[in-house]
C-alpha positions in Angstrom: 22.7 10.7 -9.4 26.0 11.8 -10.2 28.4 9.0 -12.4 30.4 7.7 -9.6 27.4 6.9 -7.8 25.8 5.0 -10.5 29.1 2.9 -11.3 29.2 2.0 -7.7 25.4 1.1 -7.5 25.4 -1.3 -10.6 29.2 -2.5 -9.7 27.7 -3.2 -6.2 24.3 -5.0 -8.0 26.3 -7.3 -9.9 27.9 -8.5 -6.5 24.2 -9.9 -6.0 24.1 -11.0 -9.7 21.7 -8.6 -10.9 22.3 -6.2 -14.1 20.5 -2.7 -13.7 19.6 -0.7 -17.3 18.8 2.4 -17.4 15.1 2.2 -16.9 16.1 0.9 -13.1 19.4 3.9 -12.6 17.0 6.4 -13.7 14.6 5.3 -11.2 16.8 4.7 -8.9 18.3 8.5 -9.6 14.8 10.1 -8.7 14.8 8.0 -5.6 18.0 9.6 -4.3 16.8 13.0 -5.4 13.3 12.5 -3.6 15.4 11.4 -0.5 18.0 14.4 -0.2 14.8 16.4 -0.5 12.7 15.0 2.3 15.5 13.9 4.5 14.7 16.5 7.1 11.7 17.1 6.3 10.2 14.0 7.2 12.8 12.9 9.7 13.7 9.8 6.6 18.0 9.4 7.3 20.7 10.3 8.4 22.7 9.4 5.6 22.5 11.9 3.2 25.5 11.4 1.3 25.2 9.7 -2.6 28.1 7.6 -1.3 26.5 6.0 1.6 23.1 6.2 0.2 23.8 3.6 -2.7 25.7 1.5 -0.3 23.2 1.7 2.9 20.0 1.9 1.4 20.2 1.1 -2.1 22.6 -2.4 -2.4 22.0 -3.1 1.3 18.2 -3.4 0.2 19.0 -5.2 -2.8 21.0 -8.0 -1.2 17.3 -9.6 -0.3 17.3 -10.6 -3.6 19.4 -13.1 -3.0 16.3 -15.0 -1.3 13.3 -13.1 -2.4 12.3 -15.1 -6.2 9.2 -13.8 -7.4 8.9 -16.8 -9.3 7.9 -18.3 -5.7 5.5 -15.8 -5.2 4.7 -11.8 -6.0 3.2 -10.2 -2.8 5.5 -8.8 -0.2 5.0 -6.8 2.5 7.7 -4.1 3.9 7.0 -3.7 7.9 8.1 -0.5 9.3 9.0 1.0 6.1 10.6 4.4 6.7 11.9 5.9 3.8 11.2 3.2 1.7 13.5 0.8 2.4 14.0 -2.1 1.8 10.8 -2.5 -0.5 11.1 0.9 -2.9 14.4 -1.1 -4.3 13.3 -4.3 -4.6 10.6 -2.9 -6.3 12.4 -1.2 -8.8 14.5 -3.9 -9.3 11.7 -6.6 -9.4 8.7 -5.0 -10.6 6.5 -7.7 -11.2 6.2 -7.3 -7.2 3.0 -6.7 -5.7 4.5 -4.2 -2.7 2.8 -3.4 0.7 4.7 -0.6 2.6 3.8 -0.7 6.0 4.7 2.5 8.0 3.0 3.8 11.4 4.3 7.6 11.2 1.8 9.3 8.7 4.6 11.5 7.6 6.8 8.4 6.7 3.6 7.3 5.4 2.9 10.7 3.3 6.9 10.4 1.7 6.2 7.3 0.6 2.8 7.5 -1.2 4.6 10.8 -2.8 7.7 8.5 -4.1 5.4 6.0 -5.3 3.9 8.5 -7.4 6.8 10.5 -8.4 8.6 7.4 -9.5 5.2 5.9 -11.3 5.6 2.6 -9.7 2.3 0.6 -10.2 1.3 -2.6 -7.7 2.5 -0.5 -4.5 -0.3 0.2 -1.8 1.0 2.5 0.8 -0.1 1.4 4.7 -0.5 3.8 7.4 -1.2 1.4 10.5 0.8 -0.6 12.5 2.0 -3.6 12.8 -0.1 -4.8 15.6 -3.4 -3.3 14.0 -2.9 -4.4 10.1 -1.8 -8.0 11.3 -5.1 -8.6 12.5 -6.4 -7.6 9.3 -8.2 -10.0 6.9 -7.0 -8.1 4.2 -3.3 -8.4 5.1 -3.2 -11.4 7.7 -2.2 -14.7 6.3 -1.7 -13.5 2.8 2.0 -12.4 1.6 4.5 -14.6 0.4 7.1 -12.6 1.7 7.7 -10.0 4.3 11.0 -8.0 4.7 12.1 -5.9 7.5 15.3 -3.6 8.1 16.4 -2.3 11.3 12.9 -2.2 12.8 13.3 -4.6 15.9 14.9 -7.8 17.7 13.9 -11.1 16.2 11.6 -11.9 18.8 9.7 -9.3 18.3 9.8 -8.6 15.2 8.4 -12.2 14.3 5.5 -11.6 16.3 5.3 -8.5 14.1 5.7 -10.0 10.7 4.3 -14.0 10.6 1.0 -12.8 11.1 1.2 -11.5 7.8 3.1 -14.7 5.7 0.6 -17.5 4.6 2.3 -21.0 5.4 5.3 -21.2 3.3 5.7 -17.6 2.7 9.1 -16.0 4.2 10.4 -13.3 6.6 13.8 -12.4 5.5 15.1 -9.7 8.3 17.6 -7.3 7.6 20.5 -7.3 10.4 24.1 -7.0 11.5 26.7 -9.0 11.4 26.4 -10.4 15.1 23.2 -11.9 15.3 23.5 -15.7 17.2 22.4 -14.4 20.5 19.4 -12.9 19.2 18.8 -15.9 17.4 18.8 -17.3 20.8 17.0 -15.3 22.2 14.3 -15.6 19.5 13.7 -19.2 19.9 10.9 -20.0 21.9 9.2 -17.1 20.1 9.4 -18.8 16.7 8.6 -21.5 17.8 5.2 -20.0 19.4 4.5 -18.0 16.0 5.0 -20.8 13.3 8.5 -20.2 12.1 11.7 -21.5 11.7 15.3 -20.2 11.0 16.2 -21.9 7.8 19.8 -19.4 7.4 21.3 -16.8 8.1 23.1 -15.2 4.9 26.4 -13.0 5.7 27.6 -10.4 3.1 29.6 -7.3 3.0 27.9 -3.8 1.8 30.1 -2.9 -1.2 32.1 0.9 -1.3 31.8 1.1 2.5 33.0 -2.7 3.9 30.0 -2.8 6.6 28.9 -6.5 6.9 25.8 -7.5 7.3 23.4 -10.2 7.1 20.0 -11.2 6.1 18.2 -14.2 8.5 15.2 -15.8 6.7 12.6 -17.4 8.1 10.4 -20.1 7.1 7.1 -19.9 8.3 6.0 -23.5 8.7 2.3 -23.3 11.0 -0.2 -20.6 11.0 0.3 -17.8 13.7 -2.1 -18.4 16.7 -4.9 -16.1 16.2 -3.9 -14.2 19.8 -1.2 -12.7 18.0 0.3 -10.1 17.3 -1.3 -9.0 20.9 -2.0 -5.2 21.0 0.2 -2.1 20.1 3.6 -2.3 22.5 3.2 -5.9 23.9 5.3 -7.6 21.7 8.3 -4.8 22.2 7.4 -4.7 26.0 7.1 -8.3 26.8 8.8 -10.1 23.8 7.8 -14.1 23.6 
């Protein structure tokens, strides 16, 4: 990572109030390396460049620490992982988290498990499956404290995708745009069904590039009805 990048990746961390060393830039330096490399490859991104990477990937990941604690509870689930993001960050940055990264396409999937072990990051179990399948899973159903999600799917849907996997009192903090009170709206009666609740929505700005953004987190307050999530394409075909 070249040295404008890293001063705009711990200028734009300390906007979240967190102060990276240099065990987290070097980590986060292999990252970006690993991603440049397997971009196309592996269909990851479209943004390639160190500029937008720390900004879009990196910080925009990061800014879920302004809810996640660990202090309130260590495992977290990433659904619909891609290239790693948001979990590989928060990871880095937190890494007393115990990290699922949940990603259908096996070669998604396949970059991941080879990040995790390029970067040696320990308490990270890579997931091939989705949603639909591993939420019905006694392994994963009912047992994370928190689940994250970026760009994956409308709230409606992608609260039948995620509560499954949140015990009562855990938290699904969803990575969105800046426009999001119709799909709030929308994802009413949905929440309602599934257990949760909107406790806020948190607005911020991406720092370097001026994109706003926001992160909704949801309680979840009742378990999930054991019918759900219904089978693979139902929830995205005939949302709640």
């Amino acid at each position: 990572m070249d040295p404008e990048s890293v001063i705009s990746l711990r200028k734009g961390a300390a906007n979240w109030g967190l102060e990276l060393g240099s065990r987290e830039l070097a980590l986060f330096s292999r990252f970006m390396e690993s991603l440049s490399a397997g971009a196309a490859r592996h269909n990851l991104t479209a943004i390639t460049t160190p500029r937008e990477i720390v900004a879009k990937h990196f910080l925009d990941s990061l800014a879920g620490l302004l809810v996640i604690d660990p202090a309130a509870g260590t495992r977290i689930i990433d659904v619909g992982s891609g290239a790693g993001f948001p979990g590989l960050p928060l990871k880095i940055v937190r890494p007393e988290l115990k990290l699922t990264l949940l990603e259908s396409s096996r070669k998604k999937a396949d970059f991941l498990e080879a990040v995790v072990g390029e970067l040696g990051l320990e308490g990270v179990q890579v997931t091939g499956r989705r949603a639909e399948e591993a939420g019905r899973d006694p392994a994963h159903r009912g047992t994370y404290h928190w689940a994250v999600a970026r760009a994956v799917a409308p709230v409606s849907v992608l609260s039948e995708y995620c509560l499954p996997f949140l015990r009562v009192r855990g938290v699904l903090v969803a990575y969105k745009g800046p426009e999001i009170g119709a799909e709030l709206e929308q994802a009413r009666r949905a929440l309602e069904i599934l257990g949760g609740a909107v406790r806020e929505v948190l607005e911020f700005t991406l720092p370097g590039v001026d994109d706003r953004r926001s992160l909704v987190v949801i309680d979840k307050t009742a378990p999930t009805p054991e019918r759900f999530p219904r089978r693979a394409g139902m929830a995205a075909k005939r949302p709640l």
